[in-house]
N, C-alpha and C positions, 0 to 999 in steps of 0.2 A: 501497800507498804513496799511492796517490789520496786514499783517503777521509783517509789521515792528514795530507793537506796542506789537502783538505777545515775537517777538525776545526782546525786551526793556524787557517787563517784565521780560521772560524766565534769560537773562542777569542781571537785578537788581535783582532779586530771587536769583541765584547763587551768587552775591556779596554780598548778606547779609548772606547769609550762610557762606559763608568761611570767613566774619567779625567774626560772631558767633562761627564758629570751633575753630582760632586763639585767639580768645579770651577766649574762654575755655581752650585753650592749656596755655594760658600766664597765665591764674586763676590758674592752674595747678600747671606747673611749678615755679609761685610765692608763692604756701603754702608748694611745696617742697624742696623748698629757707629756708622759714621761719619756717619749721619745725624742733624742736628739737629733741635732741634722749641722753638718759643717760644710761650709761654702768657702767658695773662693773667689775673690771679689779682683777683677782684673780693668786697670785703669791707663787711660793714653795722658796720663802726667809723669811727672816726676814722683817718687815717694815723697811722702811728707811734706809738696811744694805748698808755699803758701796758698789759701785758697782751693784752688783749683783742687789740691792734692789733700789739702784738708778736708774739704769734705767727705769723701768715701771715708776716713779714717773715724770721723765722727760719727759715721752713721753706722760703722761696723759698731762701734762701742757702745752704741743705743741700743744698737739691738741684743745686744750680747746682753745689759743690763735689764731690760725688756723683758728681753724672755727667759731670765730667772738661766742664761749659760742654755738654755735649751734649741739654740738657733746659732753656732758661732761662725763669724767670717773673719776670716784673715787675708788683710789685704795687699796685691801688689802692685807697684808700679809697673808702670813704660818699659819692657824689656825686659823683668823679671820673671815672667812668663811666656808671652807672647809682646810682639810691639805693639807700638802704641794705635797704629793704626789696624789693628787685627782683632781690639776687643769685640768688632760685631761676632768674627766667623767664629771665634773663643767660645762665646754666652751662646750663640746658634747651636754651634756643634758637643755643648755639653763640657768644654776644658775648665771652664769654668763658671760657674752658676750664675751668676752677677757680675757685671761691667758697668763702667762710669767714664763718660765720653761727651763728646758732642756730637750731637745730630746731621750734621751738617759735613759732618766727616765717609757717609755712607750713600753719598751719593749717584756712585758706581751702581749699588746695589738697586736702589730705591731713590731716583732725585726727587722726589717730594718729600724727603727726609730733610732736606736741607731749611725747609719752611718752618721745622720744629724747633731750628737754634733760632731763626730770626732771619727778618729778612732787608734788604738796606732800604732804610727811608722809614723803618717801619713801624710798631711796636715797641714801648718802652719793656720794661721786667714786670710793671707792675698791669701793664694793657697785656702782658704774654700771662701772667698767671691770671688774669679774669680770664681771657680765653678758656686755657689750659682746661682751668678747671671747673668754668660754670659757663662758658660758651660751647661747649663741643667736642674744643678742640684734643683733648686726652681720648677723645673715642675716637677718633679719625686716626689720629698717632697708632694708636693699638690694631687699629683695621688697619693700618701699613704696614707693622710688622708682623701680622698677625703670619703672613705664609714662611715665616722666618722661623716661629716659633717662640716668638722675644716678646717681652708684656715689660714695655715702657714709662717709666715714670718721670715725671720732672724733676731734675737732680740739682740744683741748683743758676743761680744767675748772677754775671757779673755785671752787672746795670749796663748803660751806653760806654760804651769802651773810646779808646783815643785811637784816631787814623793810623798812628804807627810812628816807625825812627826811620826815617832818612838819610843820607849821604849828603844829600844837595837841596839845595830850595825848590820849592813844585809853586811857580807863580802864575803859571798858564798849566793846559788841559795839556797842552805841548811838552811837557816836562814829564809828565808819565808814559809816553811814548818808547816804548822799548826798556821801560823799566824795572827792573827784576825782581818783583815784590814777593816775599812770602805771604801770600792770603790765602783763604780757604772762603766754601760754597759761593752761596752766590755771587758775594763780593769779589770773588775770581773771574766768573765771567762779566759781573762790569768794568773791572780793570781792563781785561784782555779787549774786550768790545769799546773800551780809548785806545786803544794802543799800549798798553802793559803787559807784561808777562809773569801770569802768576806764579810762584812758586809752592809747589807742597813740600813742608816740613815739620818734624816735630818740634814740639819744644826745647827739647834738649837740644837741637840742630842749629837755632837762630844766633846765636852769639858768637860763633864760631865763624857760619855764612856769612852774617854781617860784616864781623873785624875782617876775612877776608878778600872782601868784594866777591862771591858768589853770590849773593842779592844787593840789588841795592837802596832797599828797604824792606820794613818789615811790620806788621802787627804783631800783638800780642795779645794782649788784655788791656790792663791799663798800672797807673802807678806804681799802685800793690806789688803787682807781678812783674815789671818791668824793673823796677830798682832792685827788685831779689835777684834777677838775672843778671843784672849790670848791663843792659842792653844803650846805656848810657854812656858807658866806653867804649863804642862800636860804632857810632852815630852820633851826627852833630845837632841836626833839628829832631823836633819832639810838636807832633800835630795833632790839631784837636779840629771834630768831636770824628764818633767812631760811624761817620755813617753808615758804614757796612754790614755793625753789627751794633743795634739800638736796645738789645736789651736780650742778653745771648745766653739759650737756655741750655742748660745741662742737662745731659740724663742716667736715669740708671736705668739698666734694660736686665732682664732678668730672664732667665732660661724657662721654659713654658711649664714643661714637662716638670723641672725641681719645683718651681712654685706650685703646681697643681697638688705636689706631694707632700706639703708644710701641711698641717692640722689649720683650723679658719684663724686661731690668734694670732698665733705665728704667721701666717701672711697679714692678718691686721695690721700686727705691730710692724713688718716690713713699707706696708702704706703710712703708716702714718709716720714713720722716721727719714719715709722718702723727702716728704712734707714738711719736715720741720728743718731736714740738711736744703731741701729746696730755699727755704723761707730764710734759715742761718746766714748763707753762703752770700745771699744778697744784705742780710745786714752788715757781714761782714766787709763788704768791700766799700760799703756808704761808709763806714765807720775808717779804714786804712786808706783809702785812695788819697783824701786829701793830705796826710799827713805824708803817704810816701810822696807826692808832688810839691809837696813843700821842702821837701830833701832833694828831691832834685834839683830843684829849680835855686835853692837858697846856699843848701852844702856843697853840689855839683857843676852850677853854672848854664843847668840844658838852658835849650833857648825854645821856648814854646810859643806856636806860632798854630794861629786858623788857616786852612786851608782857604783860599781865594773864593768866593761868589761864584765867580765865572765855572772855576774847575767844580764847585760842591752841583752849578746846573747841568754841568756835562753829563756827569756822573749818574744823576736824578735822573735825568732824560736817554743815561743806557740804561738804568734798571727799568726802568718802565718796556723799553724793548728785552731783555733778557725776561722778564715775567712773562709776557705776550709771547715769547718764543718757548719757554718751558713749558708753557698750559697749551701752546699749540702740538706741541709734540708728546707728550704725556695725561694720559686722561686721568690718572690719580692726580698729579701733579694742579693738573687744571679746577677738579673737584675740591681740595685740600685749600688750593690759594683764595678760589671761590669764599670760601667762607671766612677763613682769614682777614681778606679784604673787606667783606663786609663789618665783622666785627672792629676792623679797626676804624671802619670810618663812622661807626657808630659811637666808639669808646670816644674818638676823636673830637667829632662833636661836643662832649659832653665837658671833656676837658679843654675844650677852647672857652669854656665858658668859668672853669673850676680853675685848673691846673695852671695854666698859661696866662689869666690874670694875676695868678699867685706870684710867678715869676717875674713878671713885667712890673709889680708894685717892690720887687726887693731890689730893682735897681736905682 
């Protein structure tokens, strides 16, 4: 009778303890329900520019929906916090939690970063997000910035973009020779490697440079974004297609240490509103491009012209030496295009047989 009042107690003892442990778990778990978190979402656009600037805007307002106010970000443009070219060291160093940029722009840092916006010749939007997200390629991204402290997502794409605006006509490879282009990543070092001279600038910088001849041409995006700037009264020719950049990915990069700190939903919900502004930002621009190039070309007068055969092989034939000189001199660089390269000539294949009879039957 002993030991069995013994055992009773021994028993009730342990039952009030593991009431106490799950009850502590449930206290837990319920302040990390009801705990908020505010961010600051820091972007190399304009506020509110078409596209580009819409996005982060939309995804702050997902989230904020999302998570029932329990996640908010408020966001700022190019200059309202730091420039536009400073969102890495921003989101690194904790200024601010989340940034929205291109890849391609942190080259200094990491040049196989630049393989993540896109590379010339390369990848459409829709061959970069089968990569991205069912080739690999989002865990190779992440092992690049991983010593950074930044956990990269795919932030949106504006499909194949247009070569840029012009001063003069480029009818030979000859005509790019000493000319002041603003380009960024790789497409900078094909240029320079014809004889150009890339130029870095922000966006808010090109309309200005343009009208004033301190470049004497320029990319941008395309339609969309080009008629919202007026990059049309600054420049006389309007060229197509965007070799440089065939299908240019956007990111949002996000501070290691603040996401480690969300509860699991609240970072769910920050992945999945990455994925839907990724998916948005490309509908959106299939959906405005043509309408804003039909303004141009009908209400304004541009005069849109293909770039020459001759100058699109030049071109082809530096990029294949600028990749060969990247991967020789950089071993992430090398491992990262590795497999890039494989997958696009896999995707490629598939779509020479899909894709590309599609087009050739709508002509």
């Amino acid at each position: 009778m002993k030991a069995l009042k013994i055992g009773l107690v021994i028993a009730l003892s342990a039952l009030l303890m593991s009431c106490s442990e799950s009850s502590t778990q449930d206290s837990s778990q319920s302040q990390a329900v009801q705990q908020t978190f505010e961010w600051k979402l820091v972007t190399s656009w304009p506020k509110n520019f078409p596209g580009l600037g819409k996005g982060p805007e939309t995804f702050a307002q997902m989230v904020n929906q999302m998570s029932g106010g329990r996640l908010k970000l408020r966001v700022y443009g190019a200059g309202e916090i730091v420039p536009g070219f400073e969102v890495f060291d921003a989101v690194a160093e904790g200024t601010a939690q989340i940034g929205h940029s291109g890849p391609y722009y942190w080259k200094g840092k990491a040049p196989a970063a630049q393989i993540f916006t896109g590379v010339p010749f390369g990848m459409n939007a829709q061959e970069m997000n089968g990569w991205l997200h069912y080739g690999g390629g989002l865990e190779l991204w992440r092992e690049l910035y991983k010593p950074f402290g930044l956990i990269p997502f795919a932030g949106g794409n504006t499909g194949t973009q247009m070569a840029g605006w012009f001063k003069k006509e480029i009818n030979s490879v000859e005509d790019l020779k000493g000319l002041k282009m603003r380009i960024p990543g790789l497409g900078a070092e094909v240029l320079r490697r014809v004889g150009g001279v890339p130029v870095t600038l922000t966006g808010g910088e090109l309309f200005t440079s343009l009208q004033t001849g301190a470049i004497d041409a320029t990319e941008w995006v395309g339609p969309y974004n080009d008629l919202a700037f007026g990059l049309h009264k600054a420049a006389d020719f309007y060229y197509a297609f965007g070799w440089h950049e065939t299908g240019t990915t956007l990111e949002f990069i996000v501070n290691e240490q603040a996401y480690n700190q969300l509860p699991a939903d609240l970072q769910k919900i920050v992945e999945v509103a990455t994925r839907a502004v990724n998916q948005g930002m490309l509908d959106e621009y299939t959906a405005r491009n043509n309408a804003a190039l039909q303004t141009l070309l009908n209400t304004h007068g541009v005069d849109l012209r293909q770039l020459p055969d001759d100058v699109i092989a030049s071109l082809k034939q530096a990029t294949e030496q600028v990749l060969a000189e990247q991967s020789a001199a950089d071993a992430q660089f090398a491992k990262i295009y590795a497999q890039y390269q494989k997958f696009q000539q896999e995707v490629a294949n598939f779509h020479g047989i899909t894709e590309a009879r599609l087009y050739q039957s709508r002509d």
